[in-house]
C-alpha positions as CSV (number, residue, x, y, z in Angstrom):
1,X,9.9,-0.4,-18.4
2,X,12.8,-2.2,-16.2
3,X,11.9,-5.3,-14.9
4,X,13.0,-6.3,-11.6
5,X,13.0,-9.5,-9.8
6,X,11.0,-10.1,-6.8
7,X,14.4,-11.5,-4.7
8,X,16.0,-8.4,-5.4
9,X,13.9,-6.2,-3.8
10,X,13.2,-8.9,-0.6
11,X,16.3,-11.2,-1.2
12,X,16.4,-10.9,3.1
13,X,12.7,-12.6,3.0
14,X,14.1,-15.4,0.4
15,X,17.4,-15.8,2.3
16,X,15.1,-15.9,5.5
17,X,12.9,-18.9,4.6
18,X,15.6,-20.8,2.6
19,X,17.6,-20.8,6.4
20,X,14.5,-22.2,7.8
21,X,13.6,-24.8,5.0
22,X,17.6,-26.1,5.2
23,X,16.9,-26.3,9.0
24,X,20.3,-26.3,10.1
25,X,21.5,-26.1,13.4
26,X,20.9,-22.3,15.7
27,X,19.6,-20.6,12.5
28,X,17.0,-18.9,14.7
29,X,20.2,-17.6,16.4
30,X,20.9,-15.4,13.8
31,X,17.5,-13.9,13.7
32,X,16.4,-11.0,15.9
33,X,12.8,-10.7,17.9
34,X,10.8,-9.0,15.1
35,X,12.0,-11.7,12.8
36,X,11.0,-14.8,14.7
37,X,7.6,-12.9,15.5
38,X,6.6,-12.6,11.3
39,X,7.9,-16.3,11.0
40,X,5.7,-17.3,13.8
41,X,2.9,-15.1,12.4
42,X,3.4,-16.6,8.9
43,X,3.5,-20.7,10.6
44,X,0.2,-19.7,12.6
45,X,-1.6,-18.8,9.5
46,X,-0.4,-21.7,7.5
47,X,-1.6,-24.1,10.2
48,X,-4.8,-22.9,10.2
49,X,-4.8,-21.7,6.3
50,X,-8.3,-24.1,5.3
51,X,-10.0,-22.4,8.2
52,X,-9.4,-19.1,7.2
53,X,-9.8,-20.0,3.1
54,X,-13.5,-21.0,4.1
55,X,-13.9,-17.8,5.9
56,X,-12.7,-16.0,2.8
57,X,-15.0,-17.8,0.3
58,X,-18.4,-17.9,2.4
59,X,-17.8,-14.0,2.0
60,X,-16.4,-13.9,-1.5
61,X,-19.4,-16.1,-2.5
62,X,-22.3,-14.3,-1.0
63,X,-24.8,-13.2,-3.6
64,X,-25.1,-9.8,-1.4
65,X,-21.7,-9.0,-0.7
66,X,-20.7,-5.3,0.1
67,X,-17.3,-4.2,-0.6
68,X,-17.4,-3.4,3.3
69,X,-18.0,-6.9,3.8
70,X,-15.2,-7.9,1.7
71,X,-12.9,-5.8,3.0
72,X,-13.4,-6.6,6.7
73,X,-13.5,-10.6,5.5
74,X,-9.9,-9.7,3.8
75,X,-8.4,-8.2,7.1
76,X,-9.8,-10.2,9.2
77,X,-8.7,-13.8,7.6
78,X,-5.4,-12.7,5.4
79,X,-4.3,-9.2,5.6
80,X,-4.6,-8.3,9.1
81,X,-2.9,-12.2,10.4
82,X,0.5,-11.7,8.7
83,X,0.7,-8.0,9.4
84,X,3.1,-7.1,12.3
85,X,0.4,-5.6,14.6
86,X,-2.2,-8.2,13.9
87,X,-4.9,-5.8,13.2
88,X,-6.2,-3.8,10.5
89,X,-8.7,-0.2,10.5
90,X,-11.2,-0.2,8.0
91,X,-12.5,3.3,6.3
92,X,-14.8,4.9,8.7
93,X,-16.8,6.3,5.8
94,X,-17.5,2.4,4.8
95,X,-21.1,1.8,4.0
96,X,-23.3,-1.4,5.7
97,X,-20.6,-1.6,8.8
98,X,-21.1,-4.8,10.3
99,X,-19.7,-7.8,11.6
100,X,-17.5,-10.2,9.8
101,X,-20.1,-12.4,7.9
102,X,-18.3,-15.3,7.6
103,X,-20.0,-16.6,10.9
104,X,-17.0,-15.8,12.8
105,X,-18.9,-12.8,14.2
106,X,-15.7,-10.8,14.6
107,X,-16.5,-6.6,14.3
108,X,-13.4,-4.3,13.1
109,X,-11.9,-1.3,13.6
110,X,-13.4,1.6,11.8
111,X,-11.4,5.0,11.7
112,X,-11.0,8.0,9.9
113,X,-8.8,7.0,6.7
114,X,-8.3,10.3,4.7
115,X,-4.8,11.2,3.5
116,X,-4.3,14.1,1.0
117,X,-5.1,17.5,0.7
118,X,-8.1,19.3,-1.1
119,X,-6.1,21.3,-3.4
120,X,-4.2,17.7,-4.5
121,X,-4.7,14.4,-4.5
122,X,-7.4,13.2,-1.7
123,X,-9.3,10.4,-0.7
124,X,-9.6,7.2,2.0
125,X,-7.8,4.0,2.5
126,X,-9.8,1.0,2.6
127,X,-7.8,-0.8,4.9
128,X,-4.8,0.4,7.4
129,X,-2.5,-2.3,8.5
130,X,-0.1,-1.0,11.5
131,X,3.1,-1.9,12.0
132,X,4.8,-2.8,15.7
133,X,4.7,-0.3,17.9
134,X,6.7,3.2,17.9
135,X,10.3,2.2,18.7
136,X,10.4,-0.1,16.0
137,X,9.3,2.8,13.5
138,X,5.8,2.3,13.3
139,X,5.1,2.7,9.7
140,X,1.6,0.9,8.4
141,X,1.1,-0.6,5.2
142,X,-2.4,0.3,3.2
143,X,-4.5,-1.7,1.2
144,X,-6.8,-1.3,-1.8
145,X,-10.1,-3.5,-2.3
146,X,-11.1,-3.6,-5.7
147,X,-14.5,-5.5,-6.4
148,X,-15.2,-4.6,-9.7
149,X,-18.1,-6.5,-11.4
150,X,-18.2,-8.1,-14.8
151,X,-20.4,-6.0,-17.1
152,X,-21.5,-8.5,-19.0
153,X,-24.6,-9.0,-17.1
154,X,-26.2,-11.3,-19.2
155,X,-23.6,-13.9,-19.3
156,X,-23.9,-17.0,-17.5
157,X,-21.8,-16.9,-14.2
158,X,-20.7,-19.8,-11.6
159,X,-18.3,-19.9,-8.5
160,X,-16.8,-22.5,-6.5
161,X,-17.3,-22.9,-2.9
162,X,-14.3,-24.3,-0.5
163,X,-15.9,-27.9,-1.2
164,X,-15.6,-27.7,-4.5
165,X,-19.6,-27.5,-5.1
166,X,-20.3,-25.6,-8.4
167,X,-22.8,-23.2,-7.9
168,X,-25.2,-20.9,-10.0
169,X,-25.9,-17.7,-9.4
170,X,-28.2,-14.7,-10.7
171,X,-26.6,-12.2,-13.7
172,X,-26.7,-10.0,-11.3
173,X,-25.0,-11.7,-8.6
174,X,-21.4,-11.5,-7.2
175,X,-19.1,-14.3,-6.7
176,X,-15.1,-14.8,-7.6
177,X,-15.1,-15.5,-11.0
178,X,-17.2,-12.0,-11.9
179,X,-14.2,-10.0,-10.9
180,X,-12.0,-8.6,-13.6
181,X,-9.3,-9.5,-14.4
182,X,-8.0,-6.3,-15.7
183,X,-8.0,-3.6,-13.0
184,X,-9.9,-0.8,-14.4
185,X,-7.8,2.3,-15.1
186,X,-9.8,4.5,-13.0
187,X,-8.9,2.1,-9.7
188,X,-5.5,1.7,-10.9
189,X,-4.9,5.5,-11.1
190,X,-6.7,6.0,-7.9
191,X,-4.4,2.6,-6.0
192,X,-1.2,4.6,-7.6
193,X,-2.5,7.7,-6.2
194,X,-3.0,6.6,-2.5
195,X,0.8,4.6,-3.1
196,X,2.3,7.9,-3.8
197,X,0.4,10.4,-1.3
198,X,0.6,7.6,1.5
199,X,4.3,7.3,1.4
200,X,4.8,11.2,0.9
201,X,2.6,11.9,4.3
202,X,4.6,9.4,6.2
203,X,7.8,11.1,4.9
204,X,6.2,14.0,6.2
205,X,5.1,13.1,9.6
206,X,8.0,10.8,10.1
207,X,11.2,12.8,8.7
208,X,13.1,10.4,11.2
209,X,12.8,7.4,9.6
210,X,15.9,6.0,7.8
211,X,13.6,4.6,5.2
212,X,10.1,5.4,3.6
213,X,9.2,2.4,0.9
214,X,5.6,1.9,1.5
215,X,3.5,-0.9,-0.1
216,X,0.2,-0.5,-1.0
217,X,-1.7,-4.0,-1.8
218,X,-4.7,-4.0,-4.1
219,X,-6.4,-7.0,-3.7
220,X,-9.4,-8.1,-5.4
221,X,-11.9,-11.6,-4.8
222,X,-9.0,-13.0,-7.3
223,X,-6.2,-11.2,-7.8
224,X,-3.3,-9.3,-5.4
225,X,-1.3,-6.7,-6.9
226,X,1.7,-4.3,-4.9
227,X,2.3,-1.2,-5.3
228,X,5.3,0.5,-4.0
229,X,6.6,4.4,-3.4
230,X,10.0,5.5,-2.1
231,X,9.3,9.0,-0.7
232,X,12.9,9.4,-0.2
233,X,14.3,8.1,-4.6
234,X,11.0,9.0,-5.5
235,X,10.9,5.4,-7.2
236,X,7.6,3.9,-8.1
237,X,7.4,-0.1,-8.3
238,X,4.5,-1.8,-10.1
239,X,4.1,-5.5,-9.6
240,X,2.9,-8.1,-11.6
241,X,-0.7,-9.4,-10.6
242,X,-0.8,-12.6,-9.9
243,X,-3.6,-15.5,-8.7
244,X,-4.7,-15.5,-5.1
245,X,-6.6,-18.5,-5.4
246,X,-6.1,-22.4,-7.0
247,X,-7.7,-25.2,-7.4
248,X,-7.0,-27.8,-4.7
249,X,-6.8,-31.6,-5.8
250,X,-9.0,-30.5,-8.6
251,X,-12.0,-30.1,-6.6
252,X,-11.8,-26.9,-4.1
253,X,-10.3,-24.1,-3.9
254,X,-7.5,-23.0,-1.4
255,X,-5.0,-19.5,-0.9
256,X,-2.2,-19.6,-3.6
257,X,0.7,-20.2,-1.3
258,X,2.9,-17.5,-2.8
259,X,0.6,-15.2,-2.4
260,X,0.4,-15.9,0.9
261,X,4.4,-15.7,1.3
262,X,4.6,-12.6,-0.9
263,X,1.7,-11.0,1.1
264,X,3.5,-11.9,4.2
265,X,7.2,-10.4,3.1
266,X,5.5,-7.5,1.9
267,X,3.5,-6.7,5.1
268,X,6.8,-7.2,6.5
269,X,8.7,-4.6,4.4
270,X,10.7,-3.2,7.3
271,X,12.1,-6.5,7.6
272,X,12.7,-8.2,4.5
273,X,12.8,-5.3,2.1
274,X,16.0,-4.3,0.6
275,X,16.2,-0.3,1.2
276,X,19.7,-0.6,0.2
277,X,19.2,-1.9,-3.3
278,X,17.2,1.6,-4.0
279,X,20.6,3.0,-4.8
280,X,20.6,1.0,-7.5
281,X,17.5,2.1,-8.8
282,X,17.4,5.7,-8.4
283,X,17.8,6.5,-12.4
284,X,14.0,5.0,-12.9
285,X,12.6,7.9,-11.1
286,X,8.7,8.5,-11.2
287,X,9.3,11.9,-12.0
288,X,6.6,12.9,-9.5
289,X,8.0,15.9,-8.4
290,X,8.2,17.3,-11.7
291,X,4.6,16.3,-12.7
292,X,3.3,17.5,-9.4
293,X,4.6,20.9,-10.8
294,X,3.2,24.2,-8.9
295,X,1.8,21.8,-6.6
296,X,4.5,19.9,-5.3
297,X,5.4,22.3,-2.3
298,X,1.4,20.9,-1.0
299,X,2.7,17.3,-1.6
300,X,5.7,17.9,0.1
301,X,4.5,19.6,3.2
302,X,0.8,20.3,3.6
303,X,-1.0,16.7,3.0
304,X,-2.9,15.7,6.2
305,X,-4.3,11.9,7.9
306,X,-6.7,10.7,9.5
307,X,-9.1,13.1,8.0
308,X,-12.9,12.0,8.3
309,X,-14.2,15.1,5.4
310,X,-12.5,17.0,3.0
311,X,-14.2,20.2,1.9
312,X,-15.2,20.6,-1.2
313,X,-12.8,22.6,-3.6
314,X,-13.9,23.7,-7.1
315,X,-12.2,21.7,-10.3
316,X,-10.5,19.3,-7.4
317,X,-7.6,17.6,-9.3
318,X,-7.9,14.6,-11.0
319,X,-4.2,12.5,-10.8
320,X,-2.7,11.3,-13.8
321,X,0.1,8.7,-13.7
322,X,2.6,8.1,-16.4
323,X,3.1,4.4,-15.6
324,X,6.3,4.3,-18.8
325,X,8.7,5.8,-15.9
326,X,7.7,3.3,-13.0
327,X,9.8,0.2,-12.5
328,X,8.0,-3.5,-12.7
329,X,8.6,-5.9,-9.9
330,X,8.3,-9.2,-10.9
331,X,6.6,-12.1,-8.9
């Protein structure tokens, strides 16, 4: 598996926020609307990061959490803030759809999510994040919630709260520290799934586009991973999970600020991503096409969005991924 470094794939992102650390002189000259509009988007949430980190844990931490309620606290106070069109849709088929329970009070978006096709690959996107607005080749991103509990029920569990407060809870309660840490192969199969399909359906609807990259983030109460697809190369990139919380001054936790920043540059892929370097990585092929088999011509032309019900189909394919061919980006 080739390992590839994160700069290389978003060196203009890097570049970007090295100009604005050295602070010289009309650097925001050299940077066009849409630019200044992510760096603005990316200073806003910084500003106001401990708000939104107490949002996310009163949510994380609640002993009755859905994954509804997780989902809508993870647009409403990360994913959906640094995302170019400042919202997010959440999967209309979502169960226990309510408002934001952080105490914000803040209801969301829910929509038909569906993308596939019921002889292939099918199923529904937790979260949609759009992009700007048609002339600037709208193109969402997608997002995956994992909340995957700890089987070991028995075990003695804690969490800590945004004040730093160690707390007990029931073996049957949820909190941060119950989530795996290894993403279940089923949910990995399924995230690489919705990557692939996702960026395929795009390609589809929009042939125009010069470029069809498309992250997917899977994103758990403790961990972020991206997953992206190039339609186009048919290159797959994995990346390496990495911590979205930390401990702050040794007492409370607080967003990882990389992962902030790397959430932010990836949200922002039409910006900062590096099409151009997929020349140099079109010999690590996915070799989806050739997997797909007798069912590639559905991939390639028939898959649908926005779909609120697929119908049934007898022995309904069940995707396999062999991960050996994808290439690893590196945090």
């Amino acid at each position: 598996m080739c390992a590839i470094p994160f700069q290389t794939i978003f060196d203009k992102g890097v570049s970007l926020l090295k100009m604005e650390d050295a602070g010289e002189d009309g650097w925001t000259d050299e940077i066009d609307d849409h630019t200044k509009s992510a760096l603005i988007r990316l200073n806003e949430y910084l500003e106001n990061k401990d708000r939104h980190v107490k949002s996310l844990l009163t949510v994380l931490n609640m002993d009755d959490a859905s994954e509804t309620d997780i989902s809508v606290a993870f647009g409403e106070h990360l994913l959906g803030l640094l995302a170019p069109g400042k919202t997010y849709r959440v999967d209309g088929r979502s169960k226990g759809k309510r408002r934001c329970q952080c105490g914000c009070d803040a209801f969301p978006a829910f929509n038909n999510t569906g993308i596939g096709h019921e002889e292939v690959w099918h199923g529904y996107i937790d979260l949609v994040l759009p992009s700007y607005p048609s002339s600037y080749e709208d193109m969402p991103s997608i997002a995956k919630i994992v909340v995957q509990m700890d089987e070991e029920k028995h075990s003695k569990k804690r969490k800590l709260d945004f004040d730093g407060e160690e707390k007990k809870t029931s073996p049957g309660g949820k909190s941060i520290v119950e989530v795996k840490q290894v993403l279940p192969e089923k949910e990995y199969e399924q995230a690489l799934a919705q990557t692939i399909v996702f960026s395929l359906l795009q390609k589809k609807e929009h042939p125009e586009f010069k470029h069809h990259m498309i992250p997917n983030i899977v994103i758990s109460p403790k961990e972020v991973e991206v997953l992206l697809y190039d339609a186009e190369n048919d290159i797959l990139l994995c990346g390496n999970r990495f911590r979205l919380f930390v401990e702050k001054n040794s007492e409370r936790l607080t967003l990882f600020d990389y992962s902030i920043v790397f959430l932010w540059m990836v949200l922002n892929y039409k910006i900062f991503c590096s099409f151009s370097k997929t020349e140099t990585l079109k010999h690590y092929k996915s070799n989806f096409p050739i997997f797909a088999a007798g069912k590639w011509e559905i991939y390639k032309n028939d898959l649908k969005s926005n779909v609120a019900h697929f119908n049934a189909v007898e022995n309904s394919p069940n995707v396999q991924f062999f991960l050996q061919t994808s290439v690893k980006l590196l945090k």
